[in-house]
VOVOVO-315968 format. One record per residue (C-alpha): residue number from 1; residue in three letters; chain; x, y, z. Coordinates in pm, 1 decimal. Layout:
+-----+-----+---+----------+----------+----------+
!   k !   r ! c !     east !    north !       up !
+-----+-----+---+----------+----------+----------+
! NUM ! Ala ! A !        X !        Y !        Z !
...
+-----+-----+---+----------+----------+----------+
// end
This chain:
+-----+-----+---+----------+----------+----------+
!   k !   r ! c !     east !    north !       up !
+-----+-----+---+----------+----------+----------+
!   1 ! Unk ! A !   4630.0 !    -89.7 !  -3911.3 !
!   2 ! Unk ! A !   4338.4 !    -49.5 !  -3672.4 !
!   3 ! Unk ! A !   4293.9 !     39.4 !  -3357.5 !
!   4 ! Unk ! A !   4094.2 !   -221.5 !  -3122.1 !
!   5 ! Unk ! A !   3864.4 !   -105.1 !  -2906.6 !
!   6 ! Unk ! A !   3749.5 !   -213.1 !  -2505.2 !
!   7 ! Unk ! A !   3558.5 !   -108.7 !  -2191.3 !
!   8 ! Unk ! A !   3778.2 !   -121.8 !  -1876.7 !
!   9 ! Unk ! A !   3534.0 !    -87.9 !  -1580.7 !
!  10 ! Unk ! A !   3656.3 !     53.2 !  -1277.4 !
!  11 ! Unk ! A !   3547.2 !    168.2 !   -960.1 !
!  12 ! Unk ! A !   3204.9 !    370.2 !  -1021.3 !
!  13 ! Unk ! A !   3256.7 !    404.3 !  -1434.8 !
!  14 ! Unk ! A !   3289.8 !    278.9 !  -1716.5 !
!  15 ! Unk ! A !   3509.1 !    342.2 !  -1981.5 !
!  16 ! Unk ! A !   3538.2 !    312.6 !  -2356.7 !
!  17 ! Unk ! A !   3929.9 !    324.8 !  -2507.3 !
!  18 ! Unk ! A !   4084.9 !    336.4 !  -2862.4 !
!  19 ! Unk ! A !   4379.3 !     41.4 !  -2836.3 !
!  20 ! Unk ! A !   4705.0 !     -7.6 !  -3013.2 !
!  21 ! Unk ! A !   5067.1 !   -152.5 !  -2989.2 !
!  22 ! Unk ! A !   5198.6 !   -465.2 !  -2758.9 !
!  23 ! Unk ! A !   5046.0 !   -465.7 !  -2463.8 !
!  24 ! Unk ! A !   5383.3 !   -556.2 !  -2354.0 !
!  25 ! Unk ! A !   5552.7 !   -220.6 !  -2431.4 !
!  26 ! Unk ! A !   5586.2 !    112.6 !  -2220.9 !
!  27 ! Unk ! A !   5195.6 !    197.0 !  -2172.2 !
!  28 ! Unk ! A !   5143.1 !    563.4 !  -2287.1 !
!  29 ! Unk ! A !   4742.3 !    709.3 !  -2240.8 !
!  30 ! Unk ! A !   4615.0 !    982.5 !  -2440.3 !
!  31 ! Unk ! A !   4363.3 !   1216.8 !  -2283.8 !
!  32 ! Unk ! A !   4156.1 !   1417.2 !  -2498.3 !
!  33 ! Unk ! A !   3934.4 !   1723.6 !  -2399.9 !
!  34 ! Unk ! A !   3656.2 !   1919.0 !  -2506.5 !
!  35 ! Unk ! A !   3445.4 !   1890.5 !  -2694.8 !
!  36 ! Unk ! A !   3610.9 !   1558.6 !  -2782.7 !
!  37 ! Unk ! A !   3661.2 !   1172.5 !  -2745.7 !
!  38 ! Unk ! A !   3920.5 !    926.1 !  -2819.6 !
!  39 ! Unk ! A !   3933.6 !    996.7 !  -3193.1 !
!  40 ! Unk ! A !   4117.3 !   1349.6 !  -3105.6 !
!  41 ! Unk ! A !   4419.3 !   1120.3 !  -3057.6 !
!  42 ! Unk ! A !   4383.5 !    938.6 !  -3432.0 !
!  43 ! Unk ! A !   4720.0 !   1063.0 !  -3552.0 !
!  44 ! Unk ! A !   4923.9 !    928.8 !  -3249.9 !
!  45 ! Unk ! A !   4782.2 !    645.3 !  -3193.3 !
!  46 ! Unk ! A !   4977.5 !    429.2 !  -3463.3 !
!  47 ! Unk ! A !   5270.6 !    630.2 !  -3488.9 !
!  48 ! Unk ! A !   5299.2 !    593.2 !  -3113.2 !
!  49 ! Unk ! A !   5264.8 !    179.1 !  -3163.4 !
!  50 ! Unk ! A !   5473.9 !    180.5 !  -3439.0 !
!  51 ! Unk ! A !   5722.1 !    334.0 !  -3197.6 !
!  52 ! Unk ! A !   5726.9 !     88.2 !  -2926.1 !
!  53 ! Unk ! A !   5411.3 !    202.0 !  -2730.6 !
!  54 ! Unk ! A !   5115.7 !     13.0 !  -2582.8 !
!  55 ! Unk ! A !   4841.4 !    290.8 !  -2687.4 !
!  56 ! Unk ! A !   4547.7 !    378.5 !  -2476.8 !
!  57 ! Unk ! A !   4279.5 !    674.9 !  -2578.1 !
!  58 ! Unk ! A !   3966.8 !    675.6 !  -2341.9 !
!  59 ! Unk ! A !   3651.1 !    838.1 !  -2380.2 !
!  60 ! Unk ! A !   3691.6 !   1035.9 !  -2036.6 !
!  61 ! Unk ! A !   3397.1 !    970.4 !  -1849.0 !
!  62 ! Unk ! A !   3069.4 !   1144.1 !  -1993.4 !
!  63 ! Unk ! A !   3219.8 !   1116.6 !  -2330.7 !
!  64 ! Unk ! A !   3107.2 !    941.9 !  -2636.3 !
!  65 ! Unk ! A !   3094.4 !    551.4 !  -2515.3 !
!  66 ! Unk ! A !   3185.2 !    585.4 !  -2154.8 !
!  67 ! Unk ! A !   2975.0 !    645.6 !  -1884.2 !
!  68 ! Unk ! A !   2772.0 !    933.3 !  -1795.3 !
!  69 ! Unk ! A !   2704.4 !    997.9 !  -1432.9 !
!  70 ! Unk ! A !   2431.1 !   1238.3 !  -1382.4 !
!  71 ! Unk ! A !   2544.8 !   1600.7 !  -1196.4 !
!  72 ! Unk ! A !   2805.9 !   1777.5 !  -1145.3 !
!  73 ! Unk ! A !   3001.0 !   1599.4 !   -883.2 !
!  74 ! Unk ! A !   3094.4 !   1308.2 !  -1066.9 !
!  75 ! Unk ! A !   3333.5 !   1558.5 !  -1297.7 !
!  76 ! Unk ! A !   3564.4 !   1689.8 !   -988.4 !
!  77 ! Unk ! A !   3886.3 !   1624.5 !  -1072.7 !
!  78 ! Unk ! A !   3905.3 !   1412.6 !   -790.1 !
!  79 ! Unk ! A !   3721.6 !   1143.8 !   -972.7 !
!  80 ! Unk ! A !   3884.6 !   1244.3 !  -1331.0 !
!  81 ! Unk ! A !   4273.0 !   1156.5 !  -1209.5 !
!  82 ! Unk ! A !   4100.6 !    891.0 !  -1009.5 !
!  83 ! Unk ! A !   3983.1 !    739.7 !  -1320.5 !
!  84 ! Unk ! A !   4305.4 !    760.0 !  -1496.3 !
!  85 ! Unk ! A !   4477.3 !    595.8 !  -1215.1 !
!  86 ! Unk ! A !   4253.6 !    314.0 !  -1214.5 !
!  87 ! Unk ! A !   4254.5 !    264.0 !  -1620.3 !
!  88 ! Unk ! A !   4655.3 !    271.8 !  -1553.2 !
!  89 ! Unk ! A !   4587.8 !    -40.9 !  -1291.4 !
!  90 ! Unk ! A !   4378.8 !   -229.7 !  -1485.4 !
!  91 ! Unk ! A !   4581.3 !   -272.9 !  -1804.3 !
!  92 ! Unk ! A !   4879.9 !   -381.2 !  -1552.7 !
!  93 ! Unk ! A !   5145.0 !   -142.0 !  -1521.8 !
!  94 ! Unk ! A !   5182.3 !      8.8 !  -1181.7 !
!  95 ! Unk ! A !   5335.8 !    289.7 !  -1391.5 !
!  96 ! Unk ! A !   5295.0 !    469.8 !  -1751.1 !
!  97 ! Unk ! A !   5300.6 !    802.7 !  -1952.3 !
!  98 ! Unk ! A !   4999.5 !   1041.4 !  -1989.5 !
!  99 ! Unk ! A !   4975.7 !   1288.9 !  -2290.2 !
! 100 ! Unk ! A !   4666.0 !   1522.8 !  -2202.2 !
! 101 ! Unk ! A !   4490.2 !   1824.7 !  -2439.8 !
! 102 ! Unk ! A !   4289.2 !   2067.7 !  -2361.4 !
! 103 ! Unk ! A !   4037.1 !   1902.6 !  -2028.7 !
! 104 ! Unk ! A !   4256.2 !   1613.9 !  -2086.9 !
! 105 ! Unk ! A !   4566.1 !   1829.3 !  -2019.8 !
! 106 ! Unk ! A !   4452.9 !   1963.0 !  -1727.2 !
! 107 ! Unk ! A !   4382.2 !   1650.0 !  -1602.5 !
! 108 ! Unk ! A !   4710.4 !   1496.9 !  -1666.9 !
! 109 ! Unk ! A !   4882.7 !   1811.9 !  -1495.5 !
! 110 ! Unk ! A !   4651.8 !   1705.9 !  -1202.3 !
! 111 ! Unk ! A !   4798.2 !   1384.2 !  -1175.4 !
! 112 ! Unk ! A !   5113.5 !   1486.2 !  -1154.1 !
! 113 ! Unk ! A !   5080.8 !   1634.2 !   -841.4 !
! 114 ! Unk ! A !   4842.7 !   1408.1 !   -658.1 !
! 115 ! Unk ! A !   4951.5 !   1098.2 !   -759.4 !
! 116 ! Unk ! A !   5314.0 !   1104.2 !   -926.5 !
! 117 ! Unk ! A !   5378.4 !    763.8 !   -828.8 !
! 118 ! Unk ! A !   5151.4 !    621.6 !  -1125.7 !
! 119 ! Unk ! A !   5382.9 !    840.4 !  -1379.4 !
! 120 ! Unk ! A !   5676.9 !    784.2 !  -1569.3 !
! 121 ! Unk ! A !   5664.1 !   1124.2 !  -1773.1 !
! 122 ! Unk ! A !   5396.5 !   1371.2 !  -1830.1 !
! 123 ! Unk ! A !   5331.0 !   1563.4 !  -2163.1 !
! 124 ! Unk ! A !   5053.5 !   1829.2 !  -2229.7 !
! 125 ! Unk ! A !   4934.2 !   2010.5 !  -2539.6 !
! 126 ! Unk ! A !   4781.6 !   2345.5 !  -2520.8 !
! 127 ! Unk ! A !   4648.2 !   2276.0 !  -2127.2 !
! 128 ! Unk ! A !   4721.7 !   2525.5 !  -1844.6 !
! 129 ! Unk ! A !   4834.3 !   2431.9 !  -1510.4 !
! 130 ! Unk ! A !   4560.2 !   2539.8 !  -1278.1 !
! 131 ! Unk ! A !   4800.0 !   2719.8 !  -1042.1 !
! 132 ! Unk ! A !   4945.9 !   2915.5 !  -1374.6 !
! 133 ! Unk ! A !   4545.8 !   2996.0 !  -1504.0 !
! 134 ! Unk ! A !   4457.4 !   3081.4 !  -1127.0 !
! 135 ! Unk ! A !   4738.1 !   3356.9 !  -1201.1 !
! 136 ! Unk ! A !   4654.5 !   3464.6 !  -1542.2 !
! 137 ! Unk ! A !   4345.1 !   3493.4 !  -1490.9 !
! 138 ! Unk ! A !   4419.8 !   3859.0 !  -1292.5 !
! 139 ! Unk ! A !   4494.7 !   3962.2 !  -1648.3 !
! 140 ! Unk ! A !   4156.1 !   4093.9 !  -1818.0 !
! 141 ! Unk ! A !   4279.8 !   3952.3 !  -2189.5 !
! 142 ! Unk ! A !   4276.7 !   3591.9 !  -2037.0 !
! 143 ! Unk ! A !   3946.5 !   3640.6 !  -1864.5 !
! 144 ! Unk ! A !   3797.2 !   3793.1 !  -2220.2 !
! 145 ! Unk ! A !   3964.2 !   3461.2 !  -2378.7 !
! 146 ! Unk ! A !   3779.5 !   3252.7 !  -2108.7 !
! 147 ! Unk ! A !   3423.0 !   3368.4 !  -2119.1 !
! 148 ! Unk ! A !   3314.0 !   3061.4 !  -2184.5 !
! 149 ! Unk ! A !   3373.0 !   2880.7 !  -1890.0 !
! 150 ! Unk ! A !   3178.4 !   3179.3 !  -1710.3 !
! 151 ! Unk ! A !   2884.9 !   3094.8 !  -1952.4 !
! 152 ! Unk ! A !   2910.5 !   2719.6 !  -1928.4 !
! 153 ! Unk ! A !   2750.1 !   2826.8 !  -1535.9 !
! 154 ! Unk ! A !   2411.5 !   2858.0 !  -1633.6 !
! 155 ! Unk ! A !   2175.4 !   2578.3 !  -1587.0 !
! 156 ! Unk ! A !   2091.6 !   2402.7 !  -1878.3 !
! 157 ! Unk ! A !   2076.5 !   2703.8 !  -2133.9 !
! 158 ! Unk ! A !   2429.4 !   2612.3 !  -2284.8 !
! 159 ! Unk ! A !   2269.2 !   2267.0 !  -2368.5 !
! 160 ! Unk ! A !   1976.1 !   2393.8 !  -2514.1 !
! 161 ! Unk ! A !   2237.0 !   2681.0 !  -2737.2 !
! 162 ! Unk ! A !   2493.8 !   2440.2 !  -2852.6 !
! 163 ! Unk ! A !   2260.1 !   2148.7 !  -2890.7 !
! 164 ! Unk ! A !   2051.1 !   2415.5 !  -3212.0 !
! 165 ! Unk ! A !   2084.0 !   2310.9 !  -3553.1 !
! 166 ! Unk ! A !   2238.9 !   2002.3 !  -3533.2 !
! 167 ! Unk ! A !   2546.1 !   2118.0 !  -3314.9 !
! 168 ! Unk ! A !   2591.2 !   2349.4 !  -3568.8 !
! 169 ! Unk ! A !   2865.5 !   2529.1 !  -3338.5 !
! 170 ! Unk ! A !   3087.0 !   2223.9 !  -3353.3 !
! 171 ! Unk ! A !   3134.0 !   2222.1 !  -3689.9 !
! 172 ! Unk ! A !   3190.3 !   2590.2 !  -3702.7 !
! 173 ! Unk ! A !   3466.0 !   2540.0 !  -3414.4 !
! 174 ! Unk ! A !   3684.4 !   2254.6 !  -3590.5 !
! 175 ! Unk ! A !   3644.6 !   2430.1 !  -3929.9 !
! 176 ! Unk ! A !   3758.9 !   2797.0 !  -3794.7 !
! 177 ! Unk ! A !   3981.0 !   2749.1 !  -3495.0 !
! 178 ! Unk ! A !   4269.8 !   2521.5 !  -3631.8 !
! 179 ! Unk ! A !   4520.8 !   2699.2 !  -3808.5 !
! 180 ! Unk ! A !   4559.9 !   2460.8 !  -4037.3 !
! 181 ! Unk ! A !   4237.8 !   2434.0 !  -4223.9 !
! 182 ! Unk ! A !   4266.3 !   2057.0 !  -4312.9 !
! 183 ! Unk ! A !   4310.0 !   1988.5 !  -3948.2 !
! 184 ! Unk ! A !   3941.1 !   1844.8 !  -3935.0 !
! 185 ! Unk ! A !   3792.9 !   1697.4 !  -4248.1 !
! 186 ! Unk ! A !   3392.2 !   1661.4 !  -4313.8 !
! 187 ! Unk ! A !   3479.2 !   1271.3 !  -4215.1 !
! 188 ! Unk ! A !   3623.9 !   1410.3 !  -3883.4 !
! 189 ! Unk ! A !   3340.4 !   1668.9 !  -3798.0 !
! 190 ! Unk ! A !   3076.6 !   1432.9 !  -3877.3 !
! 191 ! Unk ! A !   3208.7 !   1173.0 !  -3578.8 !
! 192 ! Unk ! A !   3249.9 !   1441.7 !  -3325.7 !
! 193 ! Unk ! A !   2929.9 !   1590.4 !  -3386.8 !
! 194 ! Unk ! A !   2742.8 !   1215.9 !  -3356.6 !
! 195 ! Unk ! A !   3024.3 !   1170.0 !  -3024.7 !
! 196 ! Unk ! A !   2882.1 !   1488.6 !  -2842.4 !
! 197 ! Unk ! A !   2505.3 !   1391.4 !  -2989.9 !
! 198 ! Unk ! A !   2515.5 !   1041.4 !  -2746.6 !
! 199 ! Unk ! A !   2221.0 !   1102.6 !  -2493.1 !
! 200 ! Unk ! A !   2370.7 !   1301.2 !  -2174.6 !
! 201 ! Unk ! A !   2732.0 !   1335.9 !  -2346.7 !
! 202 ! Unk ! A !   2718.0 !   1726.2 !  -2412.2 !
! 203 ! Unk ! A !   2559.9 !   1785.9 !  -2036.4 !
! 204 ! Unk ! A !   2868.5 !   1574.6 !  -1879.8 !
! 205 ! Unk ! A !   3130.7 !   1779.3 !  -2098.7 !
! 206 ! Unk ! A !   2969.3 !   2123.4 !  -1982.1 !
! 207 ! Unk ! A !   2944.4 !   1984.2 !  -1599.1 !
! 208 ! Unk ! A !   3396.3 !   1973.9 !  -1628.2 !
! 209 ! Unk ! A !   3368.2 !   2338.1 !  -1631.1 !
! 210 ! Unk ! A !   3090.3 !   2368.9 !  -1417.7 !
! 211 ! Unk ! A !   3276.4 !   2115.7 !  -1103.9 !
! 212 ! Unk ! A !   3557.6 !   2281.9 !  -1137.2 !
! 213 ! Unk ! A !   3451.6 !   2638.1 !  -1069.6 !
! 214 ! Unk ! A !   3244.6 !   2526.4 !   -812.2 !
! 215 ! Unk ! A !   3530.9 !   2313.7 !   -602.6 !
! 216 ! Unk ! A !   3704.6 !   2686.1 !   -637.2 !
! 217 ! Unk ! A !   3448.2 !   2824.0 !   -472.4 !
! 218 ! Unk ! A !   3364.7 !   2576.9 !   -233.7 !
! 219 ! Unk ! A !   3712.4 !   2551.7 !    -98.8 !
! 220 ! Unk ! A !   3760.5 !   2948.6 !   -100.8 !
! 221 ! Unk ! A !   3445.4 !   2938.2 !    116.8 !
! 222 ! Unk ! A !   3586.3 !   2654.2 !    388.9 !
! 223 ! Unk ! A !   3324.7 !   2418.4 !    256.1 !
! 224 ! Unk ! A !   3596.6 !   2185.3 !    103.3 !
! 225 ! Unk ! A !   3906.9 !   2064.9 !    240.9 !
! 226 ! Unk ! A !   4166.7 !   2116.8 !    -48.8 !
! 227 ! Unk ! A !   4308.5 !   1824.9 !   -214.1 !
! 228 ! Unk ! A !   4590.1 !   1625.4 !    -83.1 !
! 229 ! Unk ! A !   4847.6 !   1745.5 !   -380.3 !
! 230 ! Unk ! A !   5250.6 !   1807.9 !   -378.5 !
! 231 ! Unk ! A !   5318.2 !   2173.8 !   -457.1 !
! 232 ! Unk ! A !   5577.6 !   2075.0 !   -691.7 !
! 233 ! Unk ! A !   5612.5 !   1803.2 !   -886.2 !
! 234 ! Unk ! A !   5903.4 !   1615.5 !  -1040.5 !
! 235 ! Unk ! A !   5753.5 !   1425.7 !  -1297.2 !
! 236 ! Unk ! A !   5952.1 !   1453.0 !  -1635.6 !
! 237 ! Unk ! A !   5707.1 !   1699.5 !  -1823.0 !
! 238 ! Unk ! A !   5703.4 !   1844.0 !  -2195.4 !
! 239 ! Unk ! A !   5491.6 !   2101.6 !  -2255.7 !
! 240 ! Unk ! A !   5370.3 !   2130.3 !  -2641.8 !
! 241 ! Unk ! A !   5183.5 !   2448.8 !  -2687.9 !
! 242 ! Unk ! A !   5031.7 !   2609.5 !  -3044.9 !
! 243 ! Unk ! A !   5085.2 !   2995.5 !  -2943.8 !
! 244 ! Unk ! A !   4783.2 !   3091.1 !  -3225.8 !
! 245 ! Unk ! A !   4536.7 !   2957.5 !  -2955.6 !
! 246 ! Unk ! A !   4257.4 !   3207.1 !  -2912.2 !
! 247 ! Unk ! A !   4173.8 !   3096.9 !  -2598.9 !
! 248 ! Unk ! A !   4442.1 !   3000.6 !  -2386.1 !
! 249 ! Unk ! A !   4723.4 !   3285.3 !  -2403.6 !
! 250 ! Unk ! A !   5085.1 !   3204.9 !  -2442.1 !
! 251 ! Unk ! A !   5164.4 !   3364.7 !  -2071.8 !
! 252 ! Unk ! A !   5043.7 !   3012.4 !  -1951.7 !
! 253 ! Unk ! A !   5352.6 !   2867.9 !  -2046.0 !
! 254 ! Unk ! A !   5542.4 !   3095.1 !  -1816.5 !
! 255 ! Unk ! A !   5744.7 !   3073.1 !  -1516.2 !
! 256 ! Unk ! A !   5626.9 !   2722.2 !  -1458.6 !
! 257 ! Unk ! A !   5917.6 !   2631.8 !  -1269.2 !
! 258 ! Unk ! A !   5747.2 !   2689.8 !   -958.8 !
! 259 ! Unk ! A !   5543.4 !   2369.8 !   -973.0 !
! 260 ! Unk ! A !   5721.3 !   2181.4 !  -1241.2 !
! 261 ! Unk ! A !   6117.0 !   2118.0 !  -1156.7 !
! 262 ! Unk ! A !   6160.1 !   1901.0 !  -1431.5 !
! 263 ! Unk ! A !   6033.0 !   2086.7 !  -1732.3 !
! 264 ! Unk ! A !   6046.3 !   2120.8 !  -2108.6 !
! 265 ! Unk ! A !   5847.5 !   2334.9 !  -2363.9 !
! 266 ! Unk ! A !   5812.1 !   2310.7 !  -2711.9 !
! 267 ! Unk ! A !   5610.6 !   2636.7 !  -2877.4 !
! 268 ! Unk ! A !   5450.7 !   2563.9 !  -3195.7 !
! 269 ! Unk ! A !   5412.8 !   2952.4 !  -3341.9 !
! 270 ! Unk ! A !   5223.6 !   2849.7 !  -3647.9 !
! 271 ! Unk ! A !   4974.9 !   2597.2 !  -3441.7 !
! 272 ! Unk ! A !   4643.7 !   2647.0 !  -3254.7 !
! 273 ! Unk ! A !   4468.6 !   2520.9 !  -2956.5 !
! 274 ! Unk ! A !   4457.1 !   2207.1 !  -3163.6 !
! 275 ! Unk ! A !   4839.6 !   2155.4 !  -3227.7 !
! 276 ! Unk ! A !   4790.9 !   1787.5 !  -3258.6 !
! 277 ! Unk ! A !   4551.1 !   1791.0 !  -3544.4 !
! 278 ! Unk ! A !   4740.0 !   2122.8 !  -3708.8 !
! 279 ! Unk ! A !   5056.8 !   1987.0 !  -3681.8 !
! 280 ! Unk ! A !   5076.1 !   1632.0 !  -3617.3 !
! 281 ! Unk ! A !   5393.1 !   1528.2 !  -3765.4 !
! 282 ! Unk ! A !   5594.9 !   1780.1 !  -3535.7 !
! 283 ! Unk ! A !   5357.2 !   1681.3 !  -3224.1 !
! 284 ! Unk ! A !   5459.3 !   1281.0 !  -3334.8 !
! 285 ! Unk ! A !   5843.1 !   1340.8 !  -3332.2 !
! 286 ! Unk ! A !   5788.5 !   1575.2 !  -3051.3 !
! 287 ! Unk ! A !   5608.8 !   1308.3 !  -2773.1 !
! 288 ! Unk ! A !   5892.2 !   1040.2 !  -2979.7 !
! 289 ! Unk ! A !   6173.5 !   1205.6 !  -2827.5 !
! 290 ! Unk ! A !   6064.7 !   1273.7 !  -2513.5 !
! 291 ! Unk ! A !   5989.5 !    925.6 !  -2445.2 !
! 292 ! Unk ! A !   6321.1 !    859.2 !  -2524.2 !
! 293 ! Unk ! A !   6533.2 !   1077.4 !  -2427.7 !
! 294 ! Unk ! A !   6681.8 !   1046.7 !  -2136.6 !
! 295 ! Unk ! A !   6491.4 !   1277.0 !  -1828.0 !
+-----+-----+---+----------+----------+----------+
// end
């Protein structure tokens, strides 16, 4: 079975989604994250149809086939829960469930506290709550494991690094950091690496980091009025998390009571940072009985 495929054009984007399942059942979006696009999801998307879903995996905007606003603004998270709100609206359903990795994780923790009303449950793989990384990151391991982000700062020499030899660094990332080394096949690598190739694409997935570091800053400054967001949220939640991930540590799973009441979390010890594509069957029967259970 194959998945269809649509544009769903909201307020100042455009985006490009993977499609499966009645459009009548319990709508369920899949947010991917770096350096990604809808195709990180290919594992769930059926079994999550077969299950009863209507299935939705965007591009997130900048990625592959959706739109790519130029700067750094565009990529607040202001506009990236705004966008998933709006994608929520416009397939009909005032209400639905978001499974986020990685960017898309963090995004999906974002919605749950500033705008819980579009959720029925929440579920993240291998994502930290910003509050919990704000707190972590006083801990010089996490910062070592995060030097990225730091590097992802500088002007247009990460583009002109990761865009050498073909995004040579791509394939090197899905062939070494799964734990599972069939995780990503040749098939797989080759449609990231011509996903982050799309004119602009690889600029708009550095500028996440890059918006989101300077909002920080802007709002530690008084230049930004913080975001109207609950403190805690209620929002059914399951956390999935592969504790072999090299860059986000395990301690981001803890004590995460203090912003999530309704909480449950699921360690993987033998998955990675990619715990959907190491261990998808577990992830599949995982995100199946959350969404129905009884929360």
């Amino acid at each position: 079975m194959d998945e269809s495929h649509g544009y769903a054009h909201l307020s100042d984007v455009v985006l490009h989604y993977a499609e499966a399942g009645d459009p009548e059942d319990p709508l369920v979006v899949l947010l991917h994250g770096f350096p990604e696009f809808w195709y990180a999801w290919r594992h769930q998307i059926h079994h999550l149809a077969a299950a009863g879903y209507h299935v939705l995996a965007p591009d997130m905007r900048g990625y592959n086939r959706s739109s790519k606003p130029p700067g750094i603004e565009p990529y607040r998270l202001t506009h990236l829960t705004r966008d998933v709100v709006e994608l929520i609206h416009e397939m009909g359903p005032e209400r639905a469930t978001v499974v986020g990795h990685d960017w898309g994780g963090v995004v999906a923790w974002e919605l749950a506290h500033r705008h819980p009303e579009t959720l029925d449950r929440l579920a993240v793989c291998n994502a930290p709550h910003l509050d919990a990384l704000a707190r972590e990151l006083r801990s010089p391991r996490q910062i070592r494991r995060s030097w990225y982000a730091g590097a992802f700062q500088v002007p247009k020499l990460p583009e002109l690094f990761l865009g050498r030899g073909e995004y040579g660094w791509l394939r090197r990332l899905l062939e070494t950091g799964p734990a599972n080394p069939e995780a990503f096949s040749a098939g797989d690598i080759q449609r990231y690496r011509r996903a982050i190739a799309r004119p602009g694409a690889l600029r708009a997935a550095l500028n996440y980091y890059r918006a989101l570091v300077r909002t920080r800053l802007r709002r530690r400054l008084g230049r930004l009025d913080p975001p109207v967001r609950a403190t805690r949220t209620d929002v059914p939640t399951l956390l999935i998390w592969g504790d072999r991930d090299a860059a986000l540590g395990v301690g981001l799973t803890r004590d995460l009571d203090r912003w999530v009441s309704n909480l449950r979390v699921e360690h993987l010890s033998e998955a990675s940072h990619w715990v959907q594509n190491d261990a998808p069957d577990r992830v599949n029967d995982l995100l199946c009985d959350f969404l129905e259970a009884d929360v």
